[in-house]
C-alpha positions as CSV (number, residue, x, y, z in Angstrom):
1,X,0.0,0.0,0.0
2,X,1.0,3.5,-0.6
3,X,0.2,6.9,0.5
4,X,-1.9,8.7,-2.1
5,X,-1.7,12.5,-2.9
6,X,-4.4,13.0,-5.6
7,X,-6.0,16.3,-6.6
8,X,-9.4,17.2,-7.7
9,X,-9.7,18.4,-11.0
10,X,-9.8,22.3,-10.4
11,X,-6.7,21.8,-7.8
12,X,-5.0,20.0,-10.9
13,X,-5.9,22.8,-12.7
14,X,-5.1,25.3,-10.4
15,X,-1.6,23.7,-9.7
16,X,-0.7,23.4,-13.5
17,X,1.4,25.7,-15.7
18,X,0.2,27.5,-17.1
19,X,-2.9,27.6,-15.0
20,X,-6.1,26.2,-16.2
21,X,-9.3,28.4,-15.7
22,X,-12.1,26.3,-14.0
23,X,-15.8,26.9,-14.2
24,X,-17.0,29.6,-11.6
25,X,-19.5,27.0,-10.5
26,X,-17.1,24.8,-9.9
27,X,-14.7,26.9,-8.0
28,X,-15.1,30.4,-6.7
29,X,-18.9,31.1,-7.9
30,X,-21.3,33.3,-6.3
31,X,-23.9,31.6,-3.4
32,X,-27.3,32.6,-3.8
33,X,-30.6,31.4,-2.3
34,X,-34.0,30.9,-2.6
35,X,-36.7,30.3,-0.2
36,X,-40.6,30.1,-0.4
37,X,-43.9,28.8,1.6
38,X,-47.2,27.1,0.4
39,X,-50.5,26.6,2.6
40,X,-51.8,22.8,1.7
41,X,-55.7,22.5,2.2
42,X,-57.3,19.9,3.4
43,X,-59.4,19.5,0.1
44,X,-56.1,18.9,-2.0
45,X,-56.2,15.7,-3.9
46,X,-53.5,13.3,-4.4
47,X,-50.5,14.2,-6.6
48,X,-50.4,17.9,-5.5
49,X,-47.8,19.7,-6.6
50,X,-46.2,22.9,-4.3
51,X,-44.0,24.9,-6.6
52,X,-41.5,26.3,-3.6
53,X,-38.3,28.3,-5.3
54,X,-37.1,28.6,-8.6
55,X,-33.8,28.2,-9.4
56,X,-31.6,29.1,-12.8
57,X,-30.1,25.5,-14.6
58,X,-26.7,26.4,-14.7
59,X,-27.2,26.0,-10.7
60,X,-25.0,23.8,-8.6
61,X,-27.1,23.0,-5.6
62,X,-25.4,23.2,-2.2
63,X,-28.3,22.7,-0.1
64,X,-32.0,22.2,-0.3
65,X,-33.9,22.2,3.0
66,X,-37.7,20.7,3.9
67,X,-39.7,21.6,6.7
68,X,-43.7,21.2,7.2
69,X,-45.9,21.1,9.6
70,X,-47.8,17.8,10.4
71,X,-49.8,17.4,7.8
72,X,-52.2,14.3,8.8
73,X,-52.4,11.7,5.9
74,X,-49.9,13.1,3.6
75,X,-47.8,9.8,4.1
76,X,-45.3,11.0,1.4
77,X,-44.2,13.7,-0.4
78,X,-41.2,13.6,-2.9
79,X,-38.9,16.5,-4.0
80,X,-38.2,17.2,-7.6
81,X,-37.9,19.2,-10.6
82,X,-40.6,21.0,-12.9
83,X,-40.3,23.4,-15.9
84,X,-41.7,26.6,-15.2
85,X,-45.2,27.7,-16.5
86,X,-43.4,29.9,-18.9
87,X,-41.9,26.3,-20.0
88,X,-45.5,24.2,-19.8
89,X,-44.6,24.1,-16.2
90,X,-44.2,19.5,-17.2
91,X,-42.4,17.5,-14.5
92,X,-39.0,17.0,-15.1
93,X,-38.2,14.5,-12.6
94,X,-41.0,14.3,-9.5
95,X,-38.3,12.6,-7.4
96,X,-35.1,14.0,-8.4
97,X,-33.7,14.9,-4.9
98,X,-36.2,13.2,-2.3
99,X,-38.5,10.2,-2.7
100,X,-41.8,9.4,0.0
101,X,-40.1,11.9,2.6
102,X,-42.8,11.1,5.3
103,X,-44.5,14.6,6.7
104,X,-47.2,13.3,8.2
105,X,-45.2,14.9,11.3
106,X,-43.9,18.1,11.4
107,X,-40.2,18.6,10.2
108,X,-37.8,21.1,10.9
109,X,-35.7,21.9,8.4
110,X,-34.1,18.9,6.9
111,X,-31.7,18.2,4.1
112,X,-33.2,16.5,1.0
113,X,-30.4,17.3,-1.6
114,X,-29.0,13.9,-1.1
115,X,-32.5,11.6,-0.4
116,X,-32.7,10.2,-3.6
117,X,-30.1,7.8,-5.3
118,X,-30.2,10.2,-8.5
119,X,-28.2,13.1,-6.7
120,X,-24.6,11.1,-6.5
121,X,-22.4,12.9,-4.2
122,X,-19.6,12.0,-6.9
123,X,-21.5,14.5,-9.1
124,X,-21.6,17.7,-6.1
125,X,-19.8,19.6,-8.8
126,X,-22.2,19.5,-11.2
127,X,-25.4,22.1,-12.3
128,X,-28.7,21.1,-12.4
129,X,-28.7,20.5,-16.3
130,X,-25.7,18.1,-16.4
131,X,-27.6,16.9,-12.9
132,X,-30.9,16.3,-15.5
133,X,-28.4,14.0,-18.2
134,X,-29.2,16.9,-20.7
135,X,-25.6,17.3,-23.5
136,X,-26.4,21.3,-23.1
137,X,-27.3,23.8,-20.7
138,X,-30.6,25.2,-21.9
139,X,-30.5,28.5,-20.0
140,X,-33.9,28.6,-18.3
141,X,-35.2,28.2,-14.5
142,X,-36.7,25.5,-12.9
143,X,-38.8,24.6,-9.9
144,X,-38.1,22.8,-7.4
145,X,-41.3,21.2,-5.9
146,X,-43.0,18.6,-3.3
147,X,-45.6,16.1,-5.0
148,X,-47.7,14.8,-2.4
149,X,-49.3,11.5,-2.2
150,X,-52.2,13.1,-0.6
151,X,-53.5,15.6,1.7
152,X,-55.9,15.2,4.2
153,X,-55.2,18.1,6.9
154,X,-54.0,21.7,6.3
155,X,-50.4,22.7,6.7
156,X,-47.5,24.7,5.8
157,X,-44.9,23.2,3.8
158,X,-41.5,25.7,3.3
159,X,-38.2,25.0,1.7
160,X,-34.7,26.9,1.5
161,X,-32.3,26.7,-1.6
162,X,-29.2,27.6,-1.6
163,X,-27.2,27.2,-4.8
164,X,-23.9,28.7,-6.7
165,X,-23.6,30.4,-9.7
């Protein structure tokens, strides 16, 4: 066995000569968030969606955070991706970063970037497009929503986003 040394490709870039220029997202991009609340009502059927923060696709996520009040009934809720209604507003992925989170009790905020199996933490350098699979970034927002199974109580169901750029 031997003692390793390895670098991460922007400190191999940032080590070479001449340097290599990284992406800002990468390395050294700007942190932004994004934060937003929805009401559920006890009427809401099955397969709600709660549109919660909007975020731009050349995004690399650092953090998304659920919290909700007990919401009786709703056994699960999952955490994914939608186009905006100035894109059709069609579900990308309904369980990109969370599948059947249970909120049938109250939450405080929790981390869900991670939940799902799609959000490799070998991939944390990554933006949402190359996140989605797609060959190019399309340069447009997307939402980041809960899809419930169903409702059967009100509640309050928040998020926080925070995300470089």
């Amino acid at each position: 066995m031997a003692v390793a040394n390895t670098k991460s490709n922007h400190i191999t870039n940032a080590d070479a000569s001449p340097v290599v220029l990284v992406n800002a997202v990468e390395y050294g991009g700007l942190m932004r968030g994004a934060a937003g609340t929805v009401e559920t009502l006890a009427a809401d059927d099955a397969a709600s969606v709660y549109r919660l923060v909007r975020v731009p696709s050349n995004a690399r996520i650092e953090s998304l955070k659920l919290a909700t009040d007990a919401i009786t009934g709703a056994t699960a809720a999952d955490v994914g991706v939608y186009q905006t209604a100035a894109n059709g507003g069609a579900v990308v992925d309904a369980d990109f970063f969370a599948t059947d989170v249970d909120i049938s009790s109250a939450i405080a905020f929790t981390e869900v970037l991670l939940e799902a199996t799609a959000t490799d933490h070998a991939k944390c350098d990554m933006p949402l497009w190359e996140l989605l699979g797609l060959s190019a970034d399309p340069v447009r927002e997307y939402d980041i929503c809960v899809t419930v199974n169903d409702v059967t109580a009100a509640g309050t169901i928040s998020m926080k986003a925070l995300y470089s750029i």
